[in-house]
N, C-alpha and C positions, 0 to 999 in steps of 0.2 A: 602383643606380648608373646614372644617365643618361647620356645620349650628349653629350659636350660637346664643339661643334666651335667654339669660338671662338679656338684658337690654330692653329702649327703645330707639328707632331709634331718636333722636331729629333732624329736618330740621328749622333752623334758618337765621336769619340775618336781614338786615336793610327790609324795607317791599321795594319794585318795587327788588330785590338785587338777583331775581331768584330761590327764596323757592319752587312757586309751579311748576317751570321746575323740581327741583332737587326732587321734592314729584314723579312727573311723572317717571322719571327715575327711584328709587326705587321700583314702583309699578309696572314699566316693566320689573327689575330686580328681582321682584318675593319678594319684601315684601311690607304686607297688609297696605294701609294707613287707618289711624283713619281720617275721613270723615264723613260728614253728607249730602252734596252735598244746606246744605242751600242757599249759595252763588254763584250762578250764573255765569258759563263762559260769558264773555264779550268781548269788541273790545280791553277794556285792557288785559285782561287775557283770549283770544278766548280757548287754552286747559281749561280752569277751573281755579280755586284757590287750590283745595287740602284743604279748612279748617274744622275744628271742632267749632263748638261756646265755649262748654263749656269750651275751652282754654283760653275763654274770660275772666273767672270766677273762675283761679284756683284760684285765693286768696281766695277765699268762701268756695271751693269745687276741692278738689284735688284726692278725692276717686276714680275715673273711671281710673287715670295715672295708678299705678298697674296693671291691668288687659290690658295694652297697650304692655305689654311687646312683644317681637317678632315683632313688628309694627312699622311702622313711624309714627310721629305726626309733623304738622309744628307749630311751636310755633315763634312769632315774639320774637326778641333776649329780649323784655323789658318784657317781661312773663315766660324768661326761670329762672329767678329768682325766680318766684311763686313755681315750679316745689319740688314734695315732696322728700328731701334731702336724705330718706331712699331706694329713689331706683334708680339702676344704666341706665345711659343714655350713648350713646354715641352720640355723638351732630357733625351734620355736618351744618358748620356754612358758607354761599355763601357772600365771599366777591363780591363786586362793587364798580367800581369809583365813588363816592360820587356824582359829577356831573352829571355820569348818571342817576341813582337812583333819584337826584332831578326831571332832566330832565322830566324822567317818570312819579313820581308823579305829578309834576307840569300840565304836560298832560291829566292824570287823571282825577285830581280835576277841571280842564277846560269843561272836558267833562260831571263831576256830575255837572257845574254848580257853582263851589267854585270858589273862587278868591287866588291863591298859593303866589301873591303877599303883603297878610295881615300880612303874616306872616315874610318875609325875608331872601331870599335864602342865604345869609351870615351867620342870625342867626343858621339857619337849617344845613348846613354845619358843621358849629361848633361844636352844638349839635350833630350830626351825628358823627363827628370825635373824639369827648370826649367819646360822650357812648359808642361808640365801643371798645375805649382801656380798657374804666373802665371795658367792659362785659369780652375780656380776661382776664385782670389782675385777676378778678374776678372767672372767671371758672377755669385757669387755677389750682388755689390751692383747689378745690372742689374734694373731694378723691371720689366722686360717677359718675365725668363727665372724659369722653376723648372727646377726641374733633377734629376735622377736620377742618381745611380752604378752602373750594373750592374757585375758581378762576373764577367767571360770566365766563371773555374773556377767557378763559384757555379751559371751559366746554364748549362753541361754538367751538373753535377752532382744541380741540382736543377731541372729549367728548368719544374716546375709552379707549385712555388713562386716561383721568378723572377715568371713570367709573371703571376698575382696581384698582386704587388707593382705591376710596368708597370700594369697593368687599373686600379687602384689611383688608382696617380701623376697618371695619363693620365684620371682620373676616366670611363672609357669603360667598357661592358658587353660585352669583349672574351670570344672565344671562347678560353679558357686552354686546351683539352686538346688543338687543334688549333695554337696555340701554341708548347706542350712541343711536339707532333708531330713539328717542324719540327727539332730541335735534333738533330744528328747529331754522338755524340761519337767518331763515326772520324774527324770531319774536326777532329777538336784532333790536329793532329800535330806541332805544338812545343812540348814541355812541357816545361816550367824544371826 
């Protein structure tokens, strides 16, 4: 299996959904994350986030995606859209049961201080469960994306096996047991 750096590594999905476990694992399997370390490990995120800001802001400013090639970048899945269509990605995208995922962030925003209840864990659900289809339906016919579904429960449960699959995908000679290594299942604390 050769090293192939001609795309970018895309790590996606719903935000609480396991992005920056799955940034971690790449970075132990030996590729580079795009990082800036603005955002602070916390009681939510004790490993860190894994983000870039100006991920914030591709619809502005897309010019730095190029020069990510060989890398992983975590893009939340409503950003992967911004993403410049000229260059190829391969996107490993962490599903979660939607419940959990609430769960979490509802946790979260209790602890910044927000109230999760203004908004409406039915409505949010919903939303969650349409955007998510339209974001395959979506990628799927995008001739510059391949794409992966990781499995949150899947990647606790078996994360050697996971991590072959990724090594796999990513057609890359990744370091899988240092990979697993990284998978910490004290930190699945919301389980549906």
């Amino acid at each position: 299996m050769g090293t192939s750096k001609n795309f970018v590594t895309i790590v996606s999905g719903l935000p609480r959904s396991g992005t920056s476990m799955m940034m971690r694992m790449l970075e132990a399997g030996g590729i580079s994350p795009v990082v800036d370390g603005e955002r602070k490990a916390n009681a939510d995120n004790p490993m860190g986030y894994y983000e870039f800001e100006p991920v914030k802001a591709l619809k502005e400013d897309s010019s730095w995606v190029a020069d990510s090639t060989g890398q992983a970048v975590k893009v939340i899945y409503k950003l992967v859209y911004d993403l410049p269509n000229n260059v190829p990605y391969r996107i490993v995208f962490m599903q979660r049961d939607i419940e959990e995922v609430l769960s979490s962030q509802e946790k979260m925003m209790r602890r910044d201080g927000l109230d999760p209840d203004t908004i409406g864990r039915d409505l949010l659900y919903n939303l969650f469960q349409t955007d998510v289809m339209d974001f395959r339906r979506w990628a799927e016919v995008q001739g510059n994306i391949q794409i992966m579904y990781a499995d949150y429960r899947r990647m606790i449960d078996e994360p050697e096996e996971m991590s072959r699959h990724i090594a796999e995908f990513l057609g890359q000679d990744l370091d899988i047991q240092a990979m697993a290594s990284v998978v910490d299942p004290d930190l699945y604390r919301n389980r549906a």
